[in-house]
DOBARO-246888 format. One record per residue (C-alpha): x, y negated, z negated; residue number from 0; residue in one letter. Coordinates in steps of 0.02 Angstrom, whole numbers, plus 50000, padded with zeros to 5 digits. Each point is the difference from the previous one (the first is absolute). Example, Ala and Ser with C-alpha at 12.3 -4.5 7.8 and 13.67 -1.06 7.14 Angstrom:
# residues 2
<site><c1>50615</c1><c2>50225</c2><c3>49610</c3><num>0</num><residu>A</residu></site>
<site><c1>50069</c1><c2>49828</c2><c3>50033</c3><num>1</num><residu>S</residu></site>
END
This chain:
# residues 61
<site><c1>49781</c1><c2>49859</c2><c3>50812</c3><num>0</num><residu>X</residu></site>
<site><c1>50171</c1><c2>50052</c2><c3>50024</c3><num>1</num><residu>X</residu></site>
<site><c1>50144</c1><c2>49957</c2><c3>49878</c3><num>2</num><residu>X</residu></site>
<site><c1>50189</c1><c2>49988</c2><c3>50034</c3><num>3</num><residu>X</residu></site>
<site><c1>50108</c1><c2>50111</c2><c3>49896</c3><num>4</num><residu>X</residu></site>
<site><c1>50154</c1><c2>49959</c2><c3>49974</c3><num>5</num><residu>X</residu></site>
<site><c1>50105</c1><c2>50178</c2><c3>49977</c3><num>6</num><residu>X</residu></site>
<site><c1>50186</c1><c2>49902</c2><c3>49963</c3><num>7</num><residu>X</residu></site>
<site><c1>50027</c1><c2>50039</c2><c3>50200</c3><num>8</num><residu>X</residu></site>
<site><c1>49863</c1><c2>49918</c2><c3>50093</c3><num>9</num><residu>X</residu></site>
<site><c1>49822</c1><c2>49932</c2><c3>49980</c3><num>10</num><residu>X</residu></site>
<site><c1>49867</c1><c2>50126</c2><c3>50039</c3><num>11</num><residu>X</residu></site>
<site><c1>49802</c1><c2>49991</c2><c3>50010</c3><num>12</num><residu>X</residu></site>
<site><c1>49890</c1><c2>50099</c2><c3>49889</c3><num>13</num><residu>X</residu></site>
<site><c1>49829</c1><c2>50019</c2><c3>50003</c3><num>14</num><residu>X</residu></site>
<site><c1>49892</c1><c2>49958</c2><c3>49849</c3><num>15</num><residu>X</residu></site>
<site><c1>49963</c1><c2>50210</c2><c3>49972</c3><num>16</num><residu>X</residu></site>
<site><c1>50200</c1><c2>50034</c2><c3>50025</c3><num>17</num><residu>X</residu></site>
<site><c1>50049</c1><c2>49866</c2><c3>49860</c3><num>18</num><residu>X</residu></site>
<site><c1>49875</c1><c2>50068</c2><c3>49888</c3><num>19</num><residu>X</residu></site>
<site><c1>50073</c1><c2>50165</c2><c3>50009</c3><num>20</num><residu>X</residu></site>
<site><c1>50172</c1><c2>49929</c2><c3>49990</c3><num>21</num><residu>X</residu></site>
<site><c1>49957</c1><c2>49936</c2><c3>49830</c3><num>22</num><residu>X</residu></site>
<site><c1>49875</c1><c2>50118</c2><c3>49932</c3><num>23</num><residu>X</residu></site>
<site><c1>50166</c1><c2>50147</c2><c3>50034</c3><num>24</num><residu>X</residu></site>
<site><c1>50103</c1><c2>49855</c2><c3>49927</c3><num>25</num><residu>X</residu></site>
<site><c1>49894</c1><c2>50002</c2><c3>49848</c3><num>26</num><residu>X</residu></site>
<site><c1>49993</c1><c2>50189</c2><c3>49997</c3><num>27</num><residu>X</residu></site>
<site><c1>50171</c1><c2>50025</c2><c3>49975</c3><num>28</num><residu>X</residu></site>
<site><c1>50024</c1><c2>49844</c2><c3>49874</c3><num>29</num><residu>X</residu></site>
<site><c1>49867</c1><c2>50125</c2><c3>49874</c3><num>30</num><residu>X</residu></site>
<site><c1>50091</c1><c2>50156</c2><c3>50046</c3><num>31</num><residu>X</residu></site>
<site><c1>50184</c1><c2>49915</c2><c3>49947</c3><num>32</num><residu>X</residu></site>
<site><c1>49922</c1><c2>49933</c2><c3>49835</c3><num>33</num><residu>X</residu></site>
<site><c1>50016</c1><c2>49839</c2><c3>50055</c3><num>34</num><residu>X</residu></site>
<site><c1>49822</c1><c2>49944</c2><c3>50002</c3><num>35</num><residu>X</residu></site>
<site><c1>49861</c1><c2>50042</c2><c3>49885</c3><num>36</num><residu>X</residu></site>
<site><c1>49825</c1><c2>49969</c2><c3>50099</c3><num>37</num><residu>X</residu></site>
<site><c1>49888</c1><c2>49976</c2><c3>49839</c3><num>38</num><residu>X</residu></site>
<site><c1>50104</c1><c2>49875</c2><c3>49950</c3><num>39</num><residu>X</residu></site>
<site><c1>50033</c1><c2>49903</c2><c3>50167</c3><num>40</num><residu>X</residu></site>
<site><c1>49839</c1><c2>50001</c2><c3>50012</c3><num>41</num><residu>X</residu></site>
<site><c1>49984</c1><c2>49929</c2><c3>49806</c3><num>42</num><residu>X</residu></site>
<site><c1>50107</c1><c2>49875</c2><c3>50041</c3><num>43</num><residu>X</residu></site>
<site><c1>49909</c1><c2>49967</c2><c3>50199</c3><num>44</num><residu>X</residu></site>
<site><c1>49844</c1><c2>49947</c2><c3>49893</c3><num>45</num><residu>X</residu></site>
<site><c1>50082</c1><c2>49890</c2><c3>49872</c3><num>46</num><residu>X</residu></site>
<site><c1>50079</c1><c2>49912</c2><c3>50134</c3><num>47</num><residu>X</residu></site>
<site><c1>49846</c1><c2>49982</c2><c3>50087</c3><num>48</num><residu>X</residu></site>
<site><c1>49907</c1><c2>49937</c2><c3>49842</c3><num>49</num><residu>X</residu></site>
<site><c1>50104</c1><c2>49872</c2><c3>49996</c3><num>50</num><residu>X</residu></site>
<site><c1>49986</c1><c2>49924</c2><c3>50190</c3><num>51</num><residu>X</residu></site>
<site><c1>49805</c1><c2>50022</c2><c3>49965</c3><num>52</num><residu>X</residu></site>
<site><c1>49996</c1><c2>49825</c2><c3>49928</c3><num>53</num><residu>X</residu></site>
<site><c1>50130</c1><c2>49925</c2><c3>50106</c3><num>54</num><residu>X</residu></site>
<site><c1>49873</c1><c2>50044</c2><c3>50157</c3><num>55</num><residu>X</residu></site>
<site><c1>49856</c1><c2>49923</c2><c3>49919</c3><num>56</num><residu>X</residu></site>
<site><c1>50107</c1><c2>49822</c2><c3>49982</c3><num>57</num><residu>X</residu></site>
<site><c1>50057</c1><c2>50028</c2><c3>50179</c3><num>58</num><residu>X</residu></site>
<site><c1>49843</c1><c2>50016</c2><c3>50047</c3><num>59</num><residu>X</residu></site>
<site><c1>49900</c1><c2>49873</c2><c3>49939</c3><num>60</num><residu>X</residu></site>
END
């Protein structure tokens, strides 16, 4: 599935493999400007997700 990217100019479409290396270099350079620590985004990506857990089970049944 293509996506459109919006680059401040004009909309552009990207395919699923070219947006995931968009934001996996995006990511990349967040660590290597010490502006994201990956243990603890991915700390705080589980607490978050312990949290929905429950709220899915409600929605759900």
């Amino acid at each position: 599935m293509k996506r459109l990217v919006h680059d401040g100019k004009k909309a552009k479409q990207e395919s699923q493999e070219d947006q995931s290396e968009r934001f996996g270099k995006l990511v990349q350079d967040m660590v290597d400007a010490g502006e994201l620590n990956p243990a603890e985004a991915q700390d705080r990506f589980e607490q978050m997700m312990q949290k929905l857990a429950p709220l899915d089970v409600e929605v759900r049944n």
